[in-house]
N, C-alpha and C positions, 0 to 999 in steps of 0.2 A: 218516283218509282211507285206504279200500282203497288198496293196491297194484294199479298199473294206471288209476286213478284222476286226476282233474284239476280245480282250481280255473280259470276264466277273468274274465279282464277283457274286459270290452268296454269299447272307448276312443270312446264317442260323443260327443264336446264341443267336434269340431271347428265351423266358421265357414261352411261348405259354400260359398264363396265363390266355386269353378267352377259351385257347381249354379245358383247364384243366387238360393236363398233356405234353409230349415231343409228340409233330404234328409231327415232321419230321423222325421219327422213327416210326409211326403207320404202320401196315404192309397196302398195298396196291397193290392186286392182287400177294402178294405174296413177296413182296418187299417194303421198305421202302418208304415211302414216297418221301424223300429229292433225294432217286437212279435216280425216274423216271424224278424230273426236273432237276436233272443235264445229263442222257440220252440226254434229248430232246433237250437241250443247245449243248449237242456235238457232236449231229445229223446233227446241220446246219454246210455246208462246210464253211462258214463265221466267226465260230468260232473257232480262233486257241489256248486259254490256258483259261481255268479258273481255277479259285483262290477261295476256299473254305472257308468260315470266321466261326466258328463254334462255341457252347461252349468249355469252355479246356476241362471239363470231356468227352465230345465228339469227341475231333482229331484222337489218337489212334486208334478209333474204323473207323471213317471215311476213315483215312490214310489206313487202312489195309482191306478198305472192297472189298470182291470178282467183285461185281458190277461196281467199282468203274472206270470210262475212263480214257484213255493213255493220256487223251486232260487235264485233272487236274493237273495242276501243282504245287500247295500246297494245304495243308488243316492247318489252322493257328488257334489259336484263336481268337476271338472277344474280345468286353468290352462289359458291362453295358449298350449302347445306341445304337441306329443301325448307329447314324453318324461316333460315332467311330469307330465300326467295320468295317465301309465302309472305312474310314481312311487308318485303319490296310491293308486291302484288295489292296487298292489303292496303298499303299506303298511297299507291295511285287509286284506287277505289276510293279514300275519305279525300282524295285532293279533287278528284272532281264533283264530287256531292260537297264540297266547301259550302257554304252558306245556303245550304237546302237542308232545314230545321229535319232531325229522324226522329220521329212521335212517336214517343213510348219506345226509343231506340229497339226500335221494331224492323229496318233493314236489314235484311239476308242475303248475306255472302256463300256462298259455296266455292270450297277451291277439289279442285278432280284433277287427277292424273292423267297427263299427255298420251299415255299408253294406253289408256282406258278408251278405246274407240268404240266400241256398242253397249257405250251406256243409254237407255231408255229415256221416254220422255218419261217412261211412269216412273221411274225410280227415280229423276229430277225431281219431279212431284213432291213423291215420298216424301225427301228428304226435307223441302221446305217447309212442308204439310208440319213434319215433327219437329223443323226450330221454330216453325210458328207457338206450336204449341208448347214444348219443353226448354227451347233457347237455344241447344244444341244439339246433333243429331247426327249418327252415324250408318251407315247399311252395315250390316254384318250376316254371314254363313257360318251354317253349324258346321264344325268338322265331324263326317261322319267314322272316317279311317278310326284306327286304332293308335293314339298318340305314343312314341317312349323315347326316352330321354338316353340319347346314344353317348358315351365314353370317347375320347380322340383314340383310342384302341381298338375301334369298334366294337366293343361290350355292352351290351344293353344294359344298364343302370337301374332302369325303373318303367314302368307302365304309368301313364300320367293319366289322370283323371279328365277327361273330355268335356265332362256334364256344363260345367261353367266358360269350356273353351268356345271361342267364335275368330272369323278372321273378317277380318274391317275390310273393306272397300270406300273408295269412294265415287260421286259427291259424297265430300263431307262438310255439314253448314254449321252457320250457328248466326249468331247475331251479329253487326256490325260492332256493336257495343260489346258484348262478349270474347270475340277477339281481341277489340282493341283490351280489356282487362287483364288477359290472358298473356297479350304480349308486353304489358307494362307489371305485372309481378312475374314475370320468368327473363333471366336471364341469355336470350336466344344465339349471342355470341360468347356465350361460354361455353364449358367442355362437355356438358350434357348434350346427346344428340335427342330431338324427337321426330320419328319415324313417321309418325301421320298427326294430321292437327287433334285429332281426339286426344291425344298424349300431349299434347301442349296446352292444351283446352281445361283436360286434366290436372295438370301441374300448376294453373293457375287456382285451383279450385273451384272452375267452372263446371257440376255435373252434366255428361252426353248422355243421350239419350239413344240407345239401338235398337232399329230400326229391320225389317228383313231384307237383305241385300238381295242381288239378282246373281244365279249364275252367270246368265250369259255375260256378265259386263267382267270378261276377263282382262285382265293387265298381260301386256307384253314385256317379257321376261327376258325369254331366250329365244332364238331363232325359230324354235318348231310354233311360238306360239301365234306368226305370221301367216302359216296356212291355215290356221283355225280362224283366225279373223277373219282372211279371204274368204273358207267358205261359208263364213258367217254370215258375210256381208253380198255372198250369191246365191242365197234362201231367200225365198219371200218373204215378205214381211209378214205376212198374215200368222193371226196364232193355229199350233198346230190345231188337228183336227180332236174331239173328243170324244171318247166312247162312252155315255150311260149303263151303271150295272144299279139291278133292286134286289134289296136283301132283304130278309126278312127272321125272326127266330122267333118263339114263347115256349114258358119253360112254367110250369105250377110250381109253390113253395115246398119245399120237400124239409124234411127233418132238417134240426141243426140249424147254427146261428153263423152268421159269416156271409154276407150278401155278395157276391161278386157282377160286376155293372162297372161297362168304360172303363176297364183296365184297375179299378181300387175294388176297395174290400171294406164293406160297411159292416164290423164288428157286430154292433148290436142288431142290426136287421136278418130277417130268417134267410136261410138259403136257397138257391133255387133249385131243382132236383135233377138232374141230368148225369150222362157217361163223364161229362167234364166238370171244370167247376160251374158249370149251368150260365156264363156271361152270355147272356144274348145281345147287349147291344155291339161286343165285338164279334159274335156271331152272325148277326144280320149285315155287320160293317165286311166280314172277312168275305161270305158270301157274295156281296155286290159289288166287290173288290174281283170276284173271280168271274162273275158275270159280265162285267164291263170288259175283261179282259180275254173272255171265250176260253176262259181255262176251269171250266165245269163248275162243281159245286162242292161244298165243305164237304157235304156228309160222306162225298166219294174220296176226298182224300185223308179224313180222318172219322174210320166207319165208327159206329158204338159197338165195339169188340177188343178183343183182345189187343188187336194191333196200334189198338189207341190206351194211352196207359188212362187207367181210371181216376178221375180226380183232377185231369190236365188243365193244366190252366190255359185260358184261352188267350193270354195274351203269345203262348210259343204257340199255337194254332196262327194266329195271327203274321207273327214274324214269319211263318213259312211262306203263308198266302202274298206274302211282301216282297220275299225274296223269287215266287214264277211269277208274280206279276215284272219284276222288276229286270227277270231274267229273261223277259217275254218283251221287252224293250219299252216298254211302259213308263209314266210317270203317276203316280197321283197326283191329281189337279184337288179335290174337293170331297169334302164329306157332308151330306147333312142327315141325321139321324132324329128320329121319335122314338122317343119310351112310351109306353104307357102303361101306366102300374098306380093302382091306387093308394098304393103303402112302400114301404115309405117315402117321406117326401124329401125330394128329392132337389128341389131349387139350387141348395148352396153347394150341392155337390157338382153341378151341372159342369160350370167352368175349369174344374178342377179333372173331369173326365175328359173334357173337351184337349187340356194343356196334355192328360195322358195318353191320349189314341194320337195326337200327334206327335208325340214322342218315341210311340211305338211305329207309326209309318212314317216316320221324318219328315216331315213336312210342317209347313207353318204355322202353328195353331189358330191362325187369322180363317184357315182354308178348312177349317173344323168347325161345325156348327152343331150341338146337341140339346134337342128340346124335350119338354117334355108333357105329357098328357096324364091326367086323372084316370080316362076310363067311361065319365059320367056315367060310374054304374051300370056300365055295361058291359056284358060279358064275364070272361074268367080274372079280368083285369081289376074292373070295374068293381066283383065284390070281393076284389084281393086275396085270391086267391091263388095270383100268377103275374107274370110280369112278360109281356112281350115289346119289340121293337125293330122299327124298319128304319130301313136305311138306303138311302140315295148316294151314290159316289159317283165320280170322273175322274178318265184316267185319259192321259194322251198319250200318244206314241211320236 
């Protein structure tokens, strides 16, 4: 196996019991289901065999079908649980690498869900990319809803805390060695069930690594989730189109201590002076968020009068600009931003504004870039007297 390279299981042998009858045989666009995510698995040049885990009354049919890639190297059956089938999977994978030395038990397994039919070659990538680097690794989405924890009465019980929630996808990899670890301190035909191999990966105290998942690589579920596929998969491939917006803001120090920049509050540094709390760099970010998006400008939707409360902080200026960009069928694609302010410095704050302004417009902090400039003395900046910053976004529709 090249290095950089990746064997996969697909765990297809489940019971489909929510969909309410075999998901992985429904036709789709003419074709089964289970055809197009094993396709798209042996489209990426990264993967070189996968291993089919199926029910038994399903191999034959599997084994022999027309569709089926040169890149499948069995099609086996499952068990009764998706650990064991993943097991099964896993163990044809080390029977045919028998007596082919893994250096630095450096081979990369991924096992994906049979429903998971537009998964990416980049998210394949992705994920190798990070068990190369970490051993194990999972895609994960933030949940942005409102989580709470409902009663069998239907009583709301509680509001759950989001901030640490995420929901796993897969490919999920890890090392050939790390599996095998995993499956020899857990018990996998006992009464613990685990739900995805991260949770088994986990239990042997192997740590995962998360990774950012893709929306589009949705799992089919229930019946409605087969016409999202379909028209998923009658889009072009190409990425959508993108729209560039430039923002721009500078604001002089005004009285008072309390620096507001990229969503934090820098206690000891002076303030900036403005109708709001003076944050230009989400000022310049909100602005070319609204430029990109042909929905005018800050200063018209939040004047310096009365109708903007004084003191506002810029990061609810922000959340609005987030919510008609997003009402406007938009996405954010990307941020890149310049400070430049002589005072203070501002280096170790950089990434930490960076993780903020993507938290404030949900998005990846990968897709958040904030730099920053001295000034070289010039200008209102330069003899520190003020602080300004632009801002480059993309937004797709």
């Amino acid at each position: 196996m090249a290095r950089g390279h990746a064997d996969v299981v697909v765990v297809a042998a489940g019971s489909s019991e929510r969909f309410g009858r075999d998901k992985l045989v429904q036709d789709v666009a003419g074709r089964p289901l289970v055809a197009w995510t094993i396709e798209r698995l042996a489209a990426s040049a990264l993967v070189e065999r996968i291993v089919v885990v199926t029910s038994a009354d399903r191999v034959e049919q599997l084994r022999h079908a027309t569709w089926l890639s040169s890149k499948v190297a069995d099609v086996i059956p499952g068990r009764a649980r998706r650990q064991e089938s993943v097991a099964e999977g896993l163990a044809a994978i080390t029977e045919m690498d028998s007596g082919v030395p893994d250096e630095n038990d450096a081979r990369v397994v991924l096992v994906h869900d049979g429903a998971r039919p537009l998964v990416s070659e980049e998210l394949i990538a992705a994920v190798i990319t990070a068990v190369q680097v970490h051993g194990a690794a999972v895609p994960m989405l933030p949940i942005r809803e409102t989580v709470k924890r409902v009663g069998r009465d239907g009583r709301i019980l509680e509001t759950i805390d989001r901030t640490e929630l995420s929901i796993a996808q897969t490919p999920q990899g890890a090392t050939l060695a790390a599996f095998d670890r995993a499956l020899r301190a857990v018990d996998i035909r006992g009464p613990r069930v685990f739900t995805d191999e991260a949770a088994l990966l986990e239990a042997g105290n192997i740590p995962v690594h998360a990774i950012p998942g893709d929306e589009r690589n949705i799992k089919v579920t229930v019946p409605a989730d087969l016409a999202r596929v379909e028209l998923a998969l009658a889009r072009p491939a190409a990425a959508p189109a993108g729209r560039v917006g430039i923002g721009t803001d500078s604001h002089p120090f005004g009285p008072g201590l309390g620096l507001a920049l990229g969503g934090i509050v820098l206690d000891g540094a002076p303030r900036l002076f403005g109708h709001s709390d003076g944050d230009v760099l989400l000022h310049a970010i909100a602005d070319g968020l609204l430029g990109a998006a042909g929905l005018g400008d800050l200063g018209a939707i939040f004047p310096a009068g009365p109708a903007t409360p004084a003191g506002i902080a810029s990061s609810e200026l922000v959340a609005e600009v987030r919510r008609r960009v997003e009402a406007g069928g938009h996405r954010i694609a990307s941020i890149d931003a310049t400070i430049v302010a002589a005072r203070p410095r501002l280096g170790q704050q950089l990434p930490v504004m960076s993780r903020r302004i993507a938290d404030l417009l949900g998005i990846d902090p990968a897709a958040v870039n904030v730099k920053a400039s001295s000034g070289n003395l010039d200008g209102m900046e330069g003899a520190g007297r003020g602080i300004s910053a632009l801002a480059i976004v993309v937004v797709q529709s």
